[in-house]
C-alpha positions in Angstrom: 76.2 171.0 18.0 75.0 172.2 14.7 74.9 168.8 13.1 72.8 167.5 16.3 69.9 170.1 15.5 69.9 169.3 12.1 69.4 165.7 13.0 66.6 167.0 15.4 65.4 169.4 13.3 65.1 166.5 10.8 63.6 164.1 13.2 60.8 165.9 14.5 59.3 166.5 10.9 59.7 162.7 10.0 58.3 162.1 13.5 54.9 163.8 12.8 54.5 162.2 9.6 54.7 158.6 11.0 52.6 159.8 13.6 50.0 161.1 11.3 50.0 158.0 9.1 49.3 155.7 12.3 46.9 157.8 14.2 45.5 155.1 15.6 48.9 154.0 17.8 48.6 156.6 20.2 44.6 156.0 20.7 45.5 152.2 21.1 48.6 153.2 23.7 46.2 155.5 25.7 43.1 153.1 26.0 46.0 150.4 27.0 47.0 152.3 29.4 43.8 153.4 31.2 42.8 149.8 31.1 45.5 149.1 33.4 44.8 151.8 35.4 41.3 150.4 35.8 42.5 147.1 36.3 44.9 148.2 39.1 41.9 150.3 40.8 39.6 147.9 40.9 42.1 144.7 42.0 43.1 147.7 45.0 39.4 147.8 45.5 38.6 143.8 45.5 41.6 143.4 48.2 40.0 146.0 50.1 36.5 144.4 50.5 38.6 140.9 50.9 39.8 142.6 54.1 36.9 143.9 54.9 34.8 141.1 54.7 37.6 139.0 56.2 37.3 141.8 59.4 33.6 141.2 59.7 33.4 137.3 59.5 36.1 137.1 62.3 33.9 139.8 64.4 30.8 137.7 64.4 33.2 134.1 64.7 34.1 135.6 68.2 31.6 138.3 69.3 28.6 138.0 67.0 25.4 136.5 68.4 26.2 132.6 68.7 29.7 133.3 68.8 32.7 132.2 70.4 32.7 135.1 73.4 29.4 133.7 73.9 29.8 130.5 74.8 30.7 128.8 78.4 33.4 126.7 78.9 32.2 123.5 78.3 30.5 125.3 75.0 33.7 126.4 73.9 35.3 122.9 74.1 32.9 121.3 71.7 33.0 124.6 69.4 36.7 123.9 69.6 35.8 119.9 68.7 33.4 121.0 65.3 36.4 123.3 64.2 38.9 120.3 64.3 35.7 118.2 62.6 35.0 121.0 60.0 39.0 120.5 58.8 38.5 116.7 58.9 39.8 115.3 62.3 38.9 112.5 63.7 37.6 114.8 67.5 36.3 114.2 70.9 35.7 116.5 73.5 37.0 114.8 76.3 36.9 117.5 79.3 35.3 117.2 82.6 36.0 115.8 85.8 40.3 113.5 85.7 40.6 114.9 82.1 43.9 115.3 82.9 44.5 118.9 81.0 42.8 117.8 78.0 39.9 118.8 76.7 39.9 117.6 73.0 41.6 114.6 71.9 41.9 114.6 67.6 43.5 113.3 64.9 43.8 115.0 61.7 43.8 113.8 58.1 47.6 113.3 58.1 47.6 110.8 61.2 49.4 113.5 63.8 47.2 112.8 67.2 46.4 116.5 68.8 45.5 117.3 72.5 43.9 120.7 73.1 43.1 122.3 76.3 40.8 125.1 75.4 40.6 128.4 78.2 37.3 130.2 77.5 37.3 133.7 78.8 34.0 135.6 79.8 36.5 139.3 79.5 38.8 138.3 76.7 40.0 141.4 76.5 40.1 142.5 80.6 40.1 139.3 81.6 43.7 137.3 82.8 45.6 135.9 80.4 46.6 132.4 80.3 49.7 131.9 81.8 52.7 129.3 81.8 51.6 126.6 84.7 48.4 125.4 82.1 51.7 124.7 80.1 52.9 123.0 82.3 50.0 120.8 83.2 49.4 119.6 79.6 52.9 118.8 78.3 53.5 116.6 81.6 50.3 114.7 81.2 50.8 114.8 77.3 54.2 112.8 78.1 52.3 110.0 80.4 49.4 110.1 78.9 48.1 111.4 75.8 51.5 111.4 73.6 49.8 113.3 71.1 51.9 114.8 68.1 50.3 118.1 68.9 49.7 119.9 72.2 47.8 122.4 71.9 46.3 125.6 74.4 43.6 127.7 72.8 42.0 130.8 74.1 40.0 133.4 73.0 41.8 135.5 75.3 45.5 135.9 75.4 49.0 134.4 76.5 51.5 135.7 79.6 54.3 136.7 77.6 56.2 133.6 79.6 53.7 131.2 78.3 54.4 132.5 75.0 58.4 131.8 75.5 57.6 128.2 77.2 55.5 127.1 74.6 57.6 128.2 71.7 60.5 126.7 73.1 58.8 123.4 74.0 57.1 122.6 70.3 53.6 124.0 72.5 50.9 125.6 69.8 49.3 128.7 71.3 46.2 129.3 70.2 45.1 133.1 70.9 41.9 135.2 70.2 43.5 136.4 66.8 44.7 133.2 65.7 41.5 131.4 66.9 39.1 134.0 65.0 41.1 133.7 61.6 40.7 129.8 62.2 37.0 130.1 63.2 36.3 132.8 60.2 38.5 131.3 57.6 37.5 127.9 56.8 41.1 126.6 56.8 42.7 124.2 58.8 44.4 125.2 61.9 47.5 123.3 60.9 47.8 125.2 57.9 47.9 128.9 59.9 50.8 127.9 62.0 54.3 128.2 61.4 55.4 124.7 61.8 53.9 121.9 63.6 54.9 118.0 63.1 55.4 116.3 59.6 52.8 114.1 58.3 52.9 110.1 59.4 54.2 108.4 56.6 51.9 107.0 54.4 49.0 109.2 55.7 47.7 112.2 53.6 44.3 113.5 52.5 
């Protein structure tokens, strides 16, 4: 014990002097650290406006003046068409009278063919939700029709929780009012917000 507090007692002393001889070490440590501190702040503060301003440009995508909400159905099948255009698809829309469930026919910059039936709600929120039989009707005239890569129902409503099930088990993309406002808002390709959809044609890329 006593031979510790000497070497403590010695320490301290020798400890002081360094500190005094390089004065400027601490000063240097301190104005590191608050310049971390101020980096951290304002990267907390830059993600928060990101968020923000992310929050705000999908607000006016679907219920600023012009947007989506907005439109009628036919409106909302070619704002559905200049989305797919916008990522670089080759895209028609295609509804009307015998379209037989599609509304928008596409094919992207890696070659997959899409089919989209698009369900515009006037009371996206109130409103019914899309359920399982428009499902239905699209894969079957997909599969002797349209054989696109890609069906594909997008609302800016919602989904019955059985069309959700359906569609995930039968390769169906369903495309909701959150999904479809980060699409419209974003600026990034649909393909690339979705979990998984078909690979690439060979020989086909950007």
């Amino acid at each position: 014990m006593l031979c510790g507090a000497a070497v403590v007692v010695g320490f301290v002393p020798a400890l002081l002097r360094w500190l005094f001889a390089h004065w400027w070490l601490p000063l240097l440590l301190s104005a590191a650290a608050a310049a971390v501190g101020v980096a951290l702040v304002r990267s907390r503060l830059a993600r928060e406006a990101a968020a923000r301003e992310r929050r705000r440009r999908l607000r006016l995508a679907l219920t600023g003046p012009g947007g989506l909400d907005q439109l009628g159905h036919r409106g909302f099948e070619f704002a559905v068409r200049d989305l797919l255009r916008r990522d670089g698809c080759r895209a028609e829309q295609v509804g009307g009278g015998g379209d037989q469930s599609a509304d928008v026919l596409a094919t992207d910059p890696h070659g997959r063919r899409w089919v989209l039936q698009c369900k515009h709600k006037q009371d996206p929120d109130g409103g019914s939700a899309v359920g399982v039989g428009v499902l239905y009707a699209l894969v079957g005239t997909n599969e002797r029709v349209h054989r696109a890569q890609v069906p594909v129902v997008v609302t800016n409503g919602r989904f019955t929780g059985p069309a959700v099930r359906w569609g995930r088990e039968q390769d169906v993309v369903l495309v909701d009012r959150e999904l479809l406002g980060r699409w419209a808002a974003g600026g990034r390709p649909l393909w690339e917000l979705l979990p998984r959809v078909p690979a690439p044609r060979p020989g086909r890329h950007h």
